[in-house]
C-alpha positions in Angstrom: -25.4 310.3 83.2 -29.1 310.9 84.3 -31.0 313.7 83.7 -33.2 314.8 86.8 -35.4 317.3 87.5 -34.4 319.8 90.5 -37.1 322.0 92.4 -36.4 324.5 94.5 -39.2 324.8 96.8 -41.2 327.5 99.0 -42.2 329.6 96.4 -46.1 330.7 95.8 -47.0 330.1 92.0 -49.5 332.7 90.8 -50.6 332.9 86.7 -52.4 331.1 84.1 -51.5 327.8 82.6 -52.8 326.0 79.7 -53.9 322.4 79.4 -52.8 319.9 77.0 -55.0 317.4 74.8 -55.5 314.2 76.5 -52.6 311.4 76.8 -54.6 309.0 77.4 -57.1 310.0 74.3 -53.9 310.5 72.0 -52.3 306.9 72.4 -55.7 305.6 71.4 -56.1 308.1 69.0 -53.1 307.8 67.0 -53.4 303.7 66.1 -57.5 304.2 65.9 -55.7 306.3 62.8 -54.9 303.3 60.6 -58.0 301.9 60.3 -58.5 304.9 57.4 -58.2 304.5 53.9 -57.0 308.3 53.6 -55.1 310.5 55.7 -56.2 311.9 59.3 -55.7 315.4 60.6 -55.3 314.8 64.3 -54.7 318.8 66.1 -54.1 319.7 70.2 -51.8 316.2 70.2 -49.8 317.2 73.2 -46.1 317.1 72.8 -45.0 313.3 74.9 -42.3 311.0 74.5 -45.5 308.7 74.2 -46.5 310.2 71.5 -42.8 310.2 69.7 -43.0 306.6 70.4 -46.2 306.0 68.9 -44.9 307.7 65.4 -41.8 304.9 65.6 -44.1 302.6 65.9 -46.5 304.0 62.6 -43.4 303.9 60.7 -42.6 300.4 61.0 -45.7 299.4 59.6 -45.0 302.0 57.1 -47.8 304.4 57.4 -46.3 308.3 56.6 -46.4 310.2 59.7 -46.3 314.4 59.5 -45.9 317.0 62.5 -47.5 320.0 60.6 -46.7 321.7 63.9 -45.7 320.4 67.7 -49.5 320.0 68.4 -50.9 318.6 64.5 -50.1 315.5 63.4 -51.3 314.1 60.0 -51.1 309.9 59.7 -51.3 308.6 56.1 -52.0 304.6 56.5 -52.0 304.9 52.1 -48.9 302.6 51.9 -49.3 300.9 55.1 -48.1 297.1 55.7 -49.5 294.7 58.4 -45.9 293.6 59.6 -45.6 291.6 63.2 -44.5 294.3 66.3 -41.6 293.0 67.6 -39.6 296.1 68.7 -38.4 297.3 71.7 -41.0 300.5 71.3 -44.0 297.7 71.7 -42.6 296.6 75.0 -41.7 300.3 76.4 -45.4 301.4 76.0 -48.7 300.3 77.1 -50.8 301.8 75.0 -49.1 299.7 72.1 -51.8 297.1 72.9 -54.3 299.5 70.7 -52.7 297.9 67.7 -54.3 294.8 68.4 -57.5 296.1 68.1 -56.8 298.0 65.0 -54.6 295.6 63.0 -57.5 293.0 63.6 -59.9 294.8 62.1 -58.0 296.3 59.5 -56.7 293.2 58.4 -58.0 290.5 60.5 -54.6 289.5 61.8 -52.0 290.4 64.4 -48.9 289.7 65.4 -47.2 291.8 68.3 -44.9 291.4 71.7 -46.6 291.9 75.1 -47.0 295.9 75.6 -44.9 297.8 78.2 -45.6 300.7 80.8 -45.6 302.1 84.1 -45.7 299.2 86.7 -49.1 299.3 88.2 -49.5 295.9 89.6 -50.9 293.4 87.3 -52.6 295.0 84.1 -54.0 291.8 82.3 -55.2 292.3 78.6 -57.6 289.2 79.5 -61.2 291.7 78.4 -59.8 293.0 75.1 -58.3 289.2 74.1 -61.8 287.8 75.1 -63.5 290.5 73.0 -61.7 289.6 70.4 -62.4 285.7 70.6 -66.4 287.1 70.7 -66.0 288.8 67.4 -64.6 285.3 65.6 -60.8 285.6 66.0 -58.3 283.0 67.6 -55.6 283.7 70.4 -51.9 282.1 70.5 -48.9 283.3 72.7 -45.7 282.0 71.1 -43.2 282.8 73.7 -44.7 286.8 74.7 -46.0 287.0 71.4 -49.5 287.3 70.7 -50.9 286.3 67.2 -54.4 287.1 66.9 -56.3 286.4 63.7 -59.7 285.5 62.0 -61.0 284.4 59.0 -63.7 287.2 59.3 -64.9 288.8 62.2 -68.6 288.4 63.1 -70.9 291.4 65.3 -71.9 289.6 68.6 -72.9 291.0 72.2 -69.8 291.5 74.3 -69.8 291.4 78.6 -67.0 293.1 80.0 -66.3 291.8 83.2 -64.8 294.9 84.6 -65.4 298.3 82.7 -61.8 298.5 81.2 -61.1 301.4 79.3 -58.1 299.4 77.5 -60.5 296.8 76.7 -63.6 298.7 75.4 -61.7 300.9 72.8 -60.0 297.9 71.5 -63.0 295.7 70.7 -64.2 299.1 69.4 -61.9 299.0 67.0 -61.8 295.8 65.9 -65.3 295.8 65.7 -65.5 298.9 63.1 -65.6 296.7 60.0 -67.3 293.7 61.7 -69.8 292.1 59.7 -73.2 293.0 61.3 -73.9 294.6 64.8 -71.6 294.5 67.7 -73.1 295.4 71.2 -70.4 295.9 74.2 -72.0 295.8 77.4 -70.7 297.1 81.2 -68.7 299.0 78.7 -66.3 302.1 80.3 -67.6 305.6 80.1 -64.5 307.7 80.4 -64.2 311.0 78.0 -61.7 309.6 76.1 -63.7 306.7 75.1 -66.1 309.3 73.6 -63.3 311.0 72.2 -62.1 307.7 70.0 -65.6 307.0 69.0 -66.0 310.5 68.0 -63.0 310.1 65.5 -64.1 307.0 64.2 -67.6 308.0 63.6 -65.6 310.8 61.8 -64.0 308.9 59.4 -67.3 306.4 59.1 -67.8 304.4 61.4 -71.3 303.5 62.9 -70.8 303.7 67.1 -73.4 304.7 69.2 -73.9 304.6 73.1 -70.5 306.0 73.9 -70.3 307.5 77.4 -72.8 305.0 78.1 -72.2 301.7 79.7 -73.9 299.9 76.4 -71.9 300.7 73.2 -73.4 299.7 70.1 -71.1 299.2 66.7 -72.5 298.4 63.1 -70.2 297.0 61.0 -69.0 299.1 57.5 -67.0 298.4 54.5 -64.7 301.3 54.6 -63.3 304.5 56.8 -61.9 307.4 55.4 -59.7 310.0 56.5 -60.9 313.1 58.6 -59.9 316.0 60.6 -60.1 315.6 64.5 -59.5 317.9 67.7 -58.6 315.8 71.0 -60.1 316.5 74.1 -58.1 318.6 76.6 -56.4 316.1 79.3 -58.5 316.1 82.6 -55.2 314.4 84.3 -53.2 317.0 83.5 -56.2 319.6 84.2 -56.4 317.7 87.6 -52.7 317.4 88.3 -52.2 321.2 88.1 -55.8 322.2 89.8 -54.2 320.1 92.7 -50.6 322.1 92.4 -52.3 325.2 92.6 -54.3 323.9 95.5 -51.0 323.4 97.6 -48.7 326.0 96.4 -50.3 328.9 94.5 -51.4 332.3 95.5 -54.1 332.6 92.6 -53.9 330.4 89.4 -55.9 329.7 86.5 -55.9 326.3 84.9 -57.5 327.0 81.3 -58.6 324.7 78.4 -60.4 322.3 80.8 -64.0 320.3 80.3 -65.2 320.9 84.2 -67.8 318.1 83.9 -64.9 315.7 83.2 -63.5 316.9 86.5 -66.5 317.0 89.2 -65.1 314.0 91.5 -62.1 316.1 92.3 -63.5 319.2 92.0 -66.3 318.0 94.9 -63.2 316.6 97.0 -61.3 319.8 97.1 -64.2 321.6 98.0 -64.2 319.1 101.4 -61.0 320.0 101.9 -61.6 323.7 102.1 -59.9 324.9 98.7 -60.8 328.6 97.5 -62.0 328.0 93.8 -63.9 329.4 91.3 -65.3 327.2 88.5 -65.8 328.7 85.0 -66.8 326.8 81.4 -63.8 326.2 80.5 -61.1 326.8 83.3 -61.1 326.9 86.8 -59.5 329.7 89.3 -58.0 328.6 92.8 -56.7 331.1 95.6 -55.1 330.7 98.7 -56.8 330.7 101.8 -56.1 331.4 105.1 -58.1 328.6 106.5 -57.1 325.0 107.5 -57.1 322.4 105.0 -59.7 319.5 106.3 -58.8 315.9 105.7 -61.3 313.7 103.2 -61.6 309.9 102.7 -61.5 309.7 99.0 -61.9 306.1 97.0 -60.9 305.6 93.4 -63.6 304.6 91.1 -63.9 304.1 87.0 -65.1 307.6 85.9 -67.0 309.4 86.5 -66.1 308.2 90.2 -62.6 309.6 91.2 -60.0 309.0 89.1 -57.3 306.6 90.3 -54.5 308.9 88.2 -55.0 311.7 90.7 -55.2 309.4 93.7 -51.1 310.3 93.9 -50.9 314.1 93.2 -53.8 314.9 95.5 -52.1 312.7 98.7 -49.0 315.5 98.7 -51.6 318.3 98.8 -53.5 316.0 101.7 -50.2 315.8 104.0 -51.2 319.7 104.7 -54.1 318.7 106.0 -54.9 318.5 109.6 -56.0 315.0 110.7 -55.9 311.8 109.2 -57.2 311.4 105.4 -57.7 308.0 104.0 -57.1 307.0 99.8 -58.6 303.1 99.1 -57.3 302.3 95.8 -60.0 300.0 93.8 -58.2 299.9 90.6 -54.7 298.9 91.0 -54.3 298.4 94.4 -50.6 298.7 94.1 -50.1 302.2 93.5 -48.6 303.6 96.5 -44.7 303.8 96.0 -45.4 307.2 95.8 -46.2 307.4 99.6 -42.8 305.9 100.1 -41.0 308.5 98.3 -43.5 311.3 100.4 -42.5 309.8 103.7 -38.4 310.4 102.5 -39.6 313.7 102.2 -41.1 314.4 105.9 -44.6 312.7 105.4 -46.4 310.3 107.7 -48.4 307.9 105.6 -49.0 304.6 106.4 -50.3 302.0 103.4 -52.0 298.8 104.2 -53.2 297.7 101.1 -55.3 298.9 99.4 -55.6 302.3 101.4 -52.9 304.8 102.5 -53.5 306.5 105.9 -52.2 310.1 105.6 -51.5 311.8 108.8 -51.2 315.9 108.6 -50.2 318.3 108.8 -46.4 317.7 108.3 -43.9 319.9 106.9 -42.4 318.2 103.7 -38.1 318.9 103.2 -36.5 318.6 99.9 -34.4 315.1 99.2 -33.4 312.9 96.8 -36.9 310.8 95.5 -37.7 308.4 92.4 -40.5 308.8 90.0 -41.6 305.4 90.4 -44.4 305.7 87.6 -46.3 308.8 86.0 -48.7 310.0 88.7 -46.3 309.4 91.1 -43.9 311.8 89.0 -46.8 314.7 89.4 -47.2 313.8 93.0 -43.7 314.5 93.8 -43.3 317.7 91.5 -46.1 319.2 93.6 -44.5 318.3 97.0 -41.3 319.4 95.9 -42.9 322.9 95.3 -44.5 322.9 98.8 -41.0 321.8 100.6 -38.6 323.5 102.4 -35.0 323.3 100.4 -34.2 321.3 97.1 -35.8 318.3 96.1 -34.5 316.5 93.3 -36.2 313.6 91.1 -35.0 310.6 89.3 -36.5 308.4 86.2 -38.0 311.9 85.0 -38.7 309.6 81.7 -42.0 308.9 83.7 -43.0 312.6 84.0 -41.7 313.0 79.9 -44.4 310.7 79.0 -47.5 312.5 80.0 -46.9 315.6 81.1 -46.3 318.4 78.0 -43.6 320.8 79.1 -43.7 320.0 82.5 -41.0 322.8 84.0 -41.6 325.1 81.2 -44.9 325.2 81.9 -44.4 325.8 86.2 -41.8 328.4 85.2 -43.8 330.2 83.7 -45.9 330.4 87.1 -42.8 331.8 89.1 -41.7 328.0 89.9 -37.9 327.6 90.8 -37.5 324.2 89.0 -34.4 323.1 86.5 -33.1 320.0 84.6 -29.6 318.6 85.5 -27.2 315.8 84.1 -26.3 314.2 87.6 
């Protein structure tokens, strides 16, 4: 049996919905955790299988983990134990690779399995592994997995040859109890990064430049614990500002940080959307006018965000004219446009840009959520087609999106879960 999510589509969504704390903040936020002596209050931790996974995974090196409620989560790292990670958890999700960073400097040693994830083309760890070599530590690979140790780690300056945002939270943390100064430069600038720094600094730690492409880290003795309040999660903000954009009357997306949004916010304004920008939310209305087509390229933030590269092409098939997507980041996410074209679209990919040709009608059908965005991409198509759509490996959608349907019921969506 597999479950599947079934939408029911035609229907214009009106109403407010809330936005979650970042995904992509939490799974960094979470192991950034256990480099405390004390416990950490972490609140707005939005309710993901990513998340439950993450709490397996803090259990197995035995540090207490505590859901005060669905959103605040207290980690105790008192009683932890640096043990290798070796389970099948580690190799289901990506963000496991934050370990790395904090079980180095916490202990100056690692051992754990190559991380999992959604399949976006090749992902190397090369940055973060060559960080840590900088700060003083050896890398082996014994048959997938890594051991990473030092006999102390030593401050040093730190060239990133792309601006990973994997790689730049990860020598972060290692870095935190460094002896001496540690500078990482072409560092990523991403909210979230800010966000783990924040925490750190929190419980300690001496980061400055974050936000900035030069991040500068001296080295302390210890971290203690803290309380903390993650970011809301500008994917999610984006993924449902571009849902309302394509199939609401009037909707308000709330709990949002606008700045962390501009490059879409600018786009949809291209395409003709109705919107009203406020300090914390945004309001978007349906207008009678044709959508126009844009040319939109993926860029590390604060260009546009490759995540919402995939929900924004359903909204661009109602567009009249061509619109073209050139995917800098990983240039192999496009099996969403596949799964679009089942559903009525003509989109044509040649690597690494899709050509999307509008405006077609979309029809409900069977799809697959090949990866997370492409989940979002095909929930909000489904809501603009004509009949039932129905999507498969919904796991995808589970692990970054809170209360997905409960959420667009709430908004008058006709959308269920099924054992097929």
């Amino acid at each position: 049996m597999e479950e599947v999510i079934k939408i029911e589509g035609g229907k214009k969504l009106s109403g407010t919905v809330r936005i979650s704390g970042s995904k992509n903040a939490t799974v960094a936020l979470i192991p950034a955790a256990i480099l405390s002596s004390g416990p950490v209050t972490i609140v707005g931790v939005p309710s993901i299988s990513d998340v439950q996974s993450l709490a397996i995974l803090l259990n197995d090196l035995g540090v207490d983990v505590v859901f005060k409620a669905h959103d605040h989560l207290i980690i105790d790292p008192t009683h932890m134990h640096n043990r290798p990670m070796v389970s099948e958890t580690v190799g289901k999700l990506r963000a496991s690779y934050y370990f790395m960073g904090a079980l180095l400097g916490k202990y100056k040693k690692v051992e754990m399995k190559m991380p999992g994830g959604c399949y976006l083309g090749p992902r190397p760890i090369d940055q973060h592994l060559k960080g840590f070599e900088a700060l003083g530590a050896t890398v082996e690979n014994h048959h997938g997995i890594m051991r990473i140790e030092a006999k102390e780690l030593i401050g040093t300056k730190i060239f990133l040859d792309i601006s990973s945002v994997g790689a730049t939270i990860n020598i972060m943390m290692a870095a935190v109890y460094a002896k001496g100064r540690t500078t990482i430069e072409n560092a990523a600038k991403e909210p979230e990064i800010i966000d783990v720094a924040t925490l750190l600094n929190r419980m300690g730690a001496k980061i400055r430049g974050m936000g900035t492409n030069v991040i500068t880290i001296d080295g302390v003795e210890e971290l203690g614990g803290c309380f903390h309040e993650i970011i809301p999660d500008r994917i999610e903000a984006a993924t449902y500002i571009v849902l309302a954009a394509a199939a609401a009357k009037e909707m308000t997306i709330e709990n949002i940080i606008p700045t962390h949004l501009e490059a879409l916010l600018s786009k949809l304004k291209e395409i003709g959307i109705d919107m009203d920008v406020n300090v914390d939310s945004v309001t978007i209305r349906e207008s009678n006018n044709a959508l126009q087509p844009v040319d939109v390229k993926t860029l590390p933030y604060p260009g546009f965000a490759t995540d919402i590269q995939q929900p924004l092409t359903a909204l661009l098939t109602q567009a009249g004219g061509q619109s073209v997507i050139t995917e800098t980041i990983y240039p192999e996410r496009f099996k969403h446009c596949h799964e679009l074209n089942k559903m009525g679209a003509d989109i044509d990919v040649r690597n690494p840009s899709s050509f999307i040709n509008g405006p077609t009608p979309l029809y409900g059908a069977v799809v697959e959520a090949t990866d997370l965005r492409c989940g979002a991409c095909l929930v909000i198509a489904g809501l603009i087609a004509q009949g039932l759509t129905e999507i498969h490996s919904i796991y995808h959608i589970d692990r970054g999106y809170e209360n997905l349907d409960g959420k667009l019921k709430a908004l008058g969506a006709n959308i269920w879960r099924e054992e097929v």
